[in-house]
C-alpha positions as CSV (number, residue, x, y, z in Angstrom):
1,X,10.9,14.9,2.8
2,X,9.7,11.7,2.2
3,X,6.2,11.2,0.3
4,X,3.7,8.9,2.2
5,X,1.7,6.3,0.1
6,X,-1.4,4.9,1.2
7,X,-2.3,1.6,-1.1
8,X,-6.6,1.3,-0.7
9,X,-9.2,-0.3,-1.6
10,X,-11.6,-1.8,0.4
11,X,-12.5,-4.8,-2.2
12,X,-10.5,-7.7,-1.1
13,X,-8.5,-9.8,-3.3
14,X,-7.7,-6.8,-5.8
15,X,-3.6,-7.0,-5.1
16,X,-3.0,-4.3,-2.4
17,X,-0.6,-6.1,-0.1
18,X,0.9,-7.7,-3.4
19,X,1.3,-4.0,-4.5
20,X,2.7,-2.6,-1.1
21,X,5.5,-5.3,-1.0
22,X,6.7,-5.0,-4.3
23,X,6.2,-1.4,-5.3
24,X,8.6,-1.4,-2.0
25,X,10.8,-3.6,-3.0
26,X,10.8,-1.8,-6.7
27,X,11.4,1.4,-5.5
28,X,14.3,0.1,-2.6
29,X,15.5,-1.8,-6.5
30,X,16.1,2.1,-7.5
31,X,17.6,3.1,-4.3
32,X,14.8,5.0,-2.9
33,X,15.2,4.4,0.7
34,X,11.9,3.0,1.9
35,X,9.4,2.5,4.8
36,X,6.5,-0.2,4.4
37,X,3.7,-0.1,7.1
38,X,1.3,-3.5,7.2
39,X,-1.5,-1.7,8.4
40,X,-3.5,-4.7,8.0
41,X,-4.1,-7.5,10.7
42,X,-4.1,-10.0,8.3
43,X,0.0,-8.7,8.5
44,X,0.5,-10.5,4.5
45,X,3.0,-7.9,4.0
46,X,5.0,-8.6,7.3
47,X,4.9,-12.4,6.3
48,X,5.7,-11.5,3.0
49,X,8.8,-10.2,3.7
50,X,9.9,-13.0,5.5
51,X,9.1,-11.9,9.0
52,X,7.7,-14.5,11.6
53,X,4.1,-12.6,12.7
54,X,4.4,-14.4,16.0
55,X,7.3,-12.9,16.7
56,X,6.5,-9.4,16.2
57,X,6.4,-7.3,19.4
58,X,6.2,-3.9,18.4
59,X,4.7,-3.0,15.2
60,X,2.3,-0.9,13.7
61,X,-0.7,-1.5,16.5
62,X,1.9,0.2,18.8
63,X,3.2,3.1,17.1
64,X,-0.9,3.7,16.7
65,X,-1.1,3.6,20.6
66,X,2.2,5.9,20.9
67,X,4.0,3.7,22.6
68,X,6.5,2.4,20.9
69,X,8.6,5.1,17.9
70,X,8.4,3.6,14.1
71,X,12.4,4.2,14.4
72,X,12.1,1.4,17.3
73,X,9.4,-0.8,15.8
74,X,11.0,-0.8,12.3
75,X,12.6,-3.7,10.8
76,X,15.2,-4.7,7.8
77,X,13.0,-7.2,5.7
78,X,14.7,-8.8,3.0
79,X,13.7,-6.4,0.3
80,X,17.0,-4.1,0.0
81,X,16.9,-0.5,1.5
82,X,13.1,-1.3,3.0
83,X,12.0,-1.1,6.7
84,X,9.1,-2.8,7.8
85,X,6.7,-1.8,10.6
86,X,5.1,-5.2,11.0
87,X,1.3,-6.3,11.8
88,X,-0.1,-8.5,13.9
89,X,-3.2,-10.2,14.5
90,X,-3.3,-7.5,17.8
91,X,-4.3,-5.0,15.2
92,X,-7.6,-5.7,15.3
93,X,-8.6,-4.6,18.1
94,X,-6.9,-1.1,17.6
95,X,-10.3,0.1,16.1
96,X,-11.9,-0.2,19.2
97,X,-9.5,0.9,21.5
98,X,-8.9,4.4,19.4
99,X,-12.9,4.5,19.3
100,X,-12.5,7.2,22.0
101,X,-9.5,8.7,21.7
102,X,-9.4,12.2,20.6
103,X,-7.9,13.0,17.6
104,X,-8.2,9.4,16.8
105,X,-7.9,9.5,12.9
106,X,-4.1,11.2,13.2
107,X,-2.9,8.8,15.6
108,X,-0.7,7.2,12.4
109,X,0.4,10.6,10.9
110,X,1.5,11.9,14.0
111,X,3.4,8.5,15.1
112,X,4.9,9.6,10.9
113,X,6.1,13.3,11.7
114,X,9.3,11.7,13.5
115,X,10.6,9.5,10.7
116,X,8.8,11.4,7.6
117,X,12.4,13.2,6.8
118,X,14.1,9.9,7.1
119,X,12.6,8.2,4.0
120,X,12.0,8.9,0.7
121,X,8.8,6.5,0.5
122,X,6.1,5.6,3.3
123,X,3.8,2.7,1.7
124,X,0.9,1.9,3.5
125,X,-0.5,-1.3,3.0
126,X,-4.3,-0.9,4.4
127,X,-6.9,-3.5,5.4
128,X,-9.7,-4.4,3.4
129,X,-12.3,-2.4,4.7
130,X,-13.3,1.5,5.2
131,X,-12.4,1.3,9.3
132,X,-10.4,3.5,11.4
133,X,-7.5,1.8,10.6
134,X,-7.7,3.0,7.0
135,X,-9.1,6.2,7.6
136,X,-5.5,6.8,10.0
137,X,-3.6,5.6,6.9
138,X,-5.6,7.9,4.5
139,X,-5.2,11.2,7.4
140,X,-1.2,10.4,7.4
141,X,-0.6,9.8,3.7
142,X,0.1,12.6,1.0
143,X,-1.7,10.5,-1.9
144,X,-3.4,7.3,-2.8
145,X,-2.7,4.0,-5.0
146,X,-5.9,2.7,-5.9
147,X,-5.5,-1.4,-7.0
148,X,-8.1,-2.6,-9.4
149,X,-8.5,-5.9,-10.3
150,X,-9.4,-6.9,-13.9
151,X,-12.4,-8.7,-13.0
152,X,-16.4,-8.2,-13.4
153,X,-17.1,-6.2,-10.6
154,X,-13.8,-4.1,-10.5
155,X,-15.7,-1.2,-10.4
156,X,-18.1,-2.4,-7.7
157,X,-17.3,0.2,-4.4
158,X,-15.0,2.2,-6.0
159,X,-17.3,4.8,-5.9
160,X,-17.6,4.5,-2.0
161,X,-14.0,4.9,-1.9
162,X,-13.9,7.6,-3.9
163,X,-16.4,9.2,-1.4
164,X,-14.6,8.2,1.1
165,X,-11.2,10.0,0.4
166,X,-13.3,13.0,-0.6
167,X,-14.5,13.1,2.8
168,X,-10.8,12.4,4.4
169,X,-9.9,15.6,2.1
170,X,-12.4,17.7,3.3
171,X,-12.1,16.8,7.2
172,X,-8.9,15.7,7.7
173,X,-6.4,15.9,5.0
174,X,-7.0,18.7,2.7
175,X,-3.3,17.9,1.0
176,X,-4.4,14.0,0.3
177,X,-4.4,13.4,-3.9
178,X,-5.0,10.1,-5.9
179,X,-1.3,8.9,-6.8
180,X,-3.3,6.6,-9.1
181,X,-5.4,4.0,-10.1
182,X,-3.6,0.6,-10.6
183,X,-5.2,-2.4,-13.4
184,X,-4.3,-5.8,-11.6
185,X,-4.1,-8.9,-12.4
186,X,-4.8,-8.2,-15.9
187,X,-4.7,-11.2,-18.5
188,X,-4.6,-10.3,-21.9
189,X,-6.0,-13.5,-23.1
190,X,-9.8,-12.3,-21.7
191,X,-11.8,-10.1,-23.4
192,X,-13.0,-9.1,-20.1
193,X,-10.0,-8.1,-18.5
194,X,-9.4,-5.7,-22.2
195,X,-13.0,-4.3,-21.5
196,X,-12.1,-3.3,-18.1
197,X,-9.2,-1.5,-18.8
198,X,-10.9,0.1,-21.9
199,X,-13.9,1.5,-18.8
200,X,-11.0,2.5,-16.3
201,X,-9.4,4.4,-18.7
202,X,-12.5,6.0,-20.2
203,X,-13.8,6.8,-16.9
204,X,-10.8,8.3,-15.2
205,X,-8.4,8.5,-18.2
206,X,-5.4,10.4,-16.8
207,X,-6.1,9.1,-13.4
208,X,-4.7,5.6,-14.5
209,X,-1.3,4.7,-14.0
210,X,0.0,3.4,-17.9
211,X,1.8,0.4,-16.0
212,X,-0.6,-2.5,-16.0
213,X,-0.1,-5.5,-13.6
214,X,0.0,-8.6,-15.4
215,X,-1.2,-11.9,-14.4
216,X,1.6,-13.6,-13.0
217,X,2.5,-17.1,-11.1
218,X,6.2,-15.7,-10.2
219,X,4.1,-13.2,-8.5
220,X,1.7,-15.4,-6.3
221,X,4.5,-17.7,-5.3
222,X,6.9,-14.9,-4.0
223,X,5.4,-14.4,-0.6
224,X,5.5,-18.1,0.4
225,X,9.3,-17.6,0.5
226,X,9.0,-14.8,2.9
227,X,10.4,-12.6,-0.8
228,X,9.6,-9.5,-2.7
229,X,9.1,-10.3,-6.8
230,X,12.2,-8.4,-7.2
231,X,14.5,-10.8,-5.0
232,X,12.5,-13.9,-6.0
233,X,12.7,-13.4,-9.8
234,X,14.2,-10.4,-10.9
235,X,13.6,-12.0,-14.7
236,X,9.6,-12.4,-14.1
237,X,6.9,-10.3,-15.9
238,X,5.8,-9.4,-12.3
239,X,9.3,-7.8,-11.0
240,X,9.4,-5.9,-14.4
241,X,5.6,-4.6,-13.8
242,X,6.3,-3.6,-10.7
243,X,9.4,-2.0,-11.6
244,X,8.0,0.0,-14.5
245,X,5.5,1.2,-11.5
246,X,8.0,2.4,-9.4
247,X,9.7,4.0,-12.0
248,X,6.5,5.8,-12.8
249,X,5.9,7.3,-9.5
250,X,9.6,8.3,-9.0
251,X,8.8,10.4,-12.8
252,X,5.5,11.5,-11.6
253,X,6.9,12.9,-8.5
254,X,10.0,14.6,-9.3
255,X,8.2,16.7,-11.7
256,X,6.0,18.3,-9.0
């Protein structure tokens, strides 16, 4: 039974899609075979992965509208033993054509029952905001990566997305748990980016994944040649962050 991954926040610029493609790619590294969703209409993930968004005619605004299977919008990307269910800019408007659709917030877990066995990791790589489109992710996943970015205000909304998933727990998805909270971008250099892992981990101390994402060039350049970390430079500090991630979820969950 595969475990489904939902990668949140709804702070931009804190490293989800950056997460979702390479925790992928990390965990497809360790021969977990994996599914990756862009559920975000920006589609970074699609384009990271060396898929032409133009070209993407079924995807994940489909398999939302039920009318097209993930087996039949799934696609091999270049990250080893990952699928991708690609995004488009067409995903936008989703929100408002689910707006009154019944059941609307399982639309993606039930489009998931089909090809849940088939996996051993969903990720979902979720937009920046608190919409419907994340709230579908949040109803279909079992837990949640949280990004964080080692910045000032890294703990700015975090409490509205933690509010936010408690709802999603009590109305739609008793079963959803935090996977973790993930430090990005982290520069050891700054006194700031120290301080804010020192109040992460005060704050929500066993909450907090020990891998910490470092600051990384390797990493920024990746998606501009359509590549995971992993197949761009296996040797980087990024691939072996990401790596040491994936290795810490596969721990974390074969112990439950």
């Amino acid at each position: 039974m595969g475990k489904i991954i939902a990668i949140a926040n709804q702070k931009g610029g804190v490293g989800k899609t950056t997460t979702s493609v390479n925790l992928a790619a990390s965990l497809g590294a360790l021969e977990k075979k994996v599914l990756l969703i862009d559920a975000d209409p920006q589609a970074n993930a699609t384009s990271g992965l060396g898929i032409d968004v133009e070209s993407v005619e079924a995807g994940t605004y489909q398999i939302l509208e039920h009318t097209v299977t993930p087996q039949d919008a799934a696609l091999e990307c270049s990250a080893p033993n990952v699928d991708l269910i690609p995004a488009h800019i067409d995903l936008v408007a989703i929100e408002i054509e689910l707006v009154d659709k019944e059941n609307r917030e399982y639309m993606l877990k039930q489009a998931l029952a089909s090809v849940k066995d088939q996996y051993d990791y969903i990720i979902i790589d979720c937009a920046p905001s608190l919409g419907l489109l994340t709230l579908n992710a949040l109803t279909a996943a079992d837990s949640v990566v949280i990004p964080i970015q080692c910045e000032y205000f890294a703990l700015e909304g975090l409490g509205k997305l933690l509010n936010t998933i408690k709802s999603v727990q009590k109305i739609h998805n008793p079963n959803l748990d935090i996977e973790g909270l993930l430090l990005t971008m982290y520069d050891s250099r700054l006194r700031l980016s120290n301080q804010v892992v020192d109040e992460v981990q005060k704050h929500f101390n066993d909450m907090v994944f020990e891998t910490v994402i470092q600051r990384n060039v390797k990493l920024s350049e990746a998606p501009s040649f359509g590549e995971s970390i992993i197949n761009y430079d296996a040797a980087s500090k990024g691939a072996s962050n990401y790596l040491s991630l994936a290795q810490e979820i596969i721990q974390k969950n074969s112990n439950n």
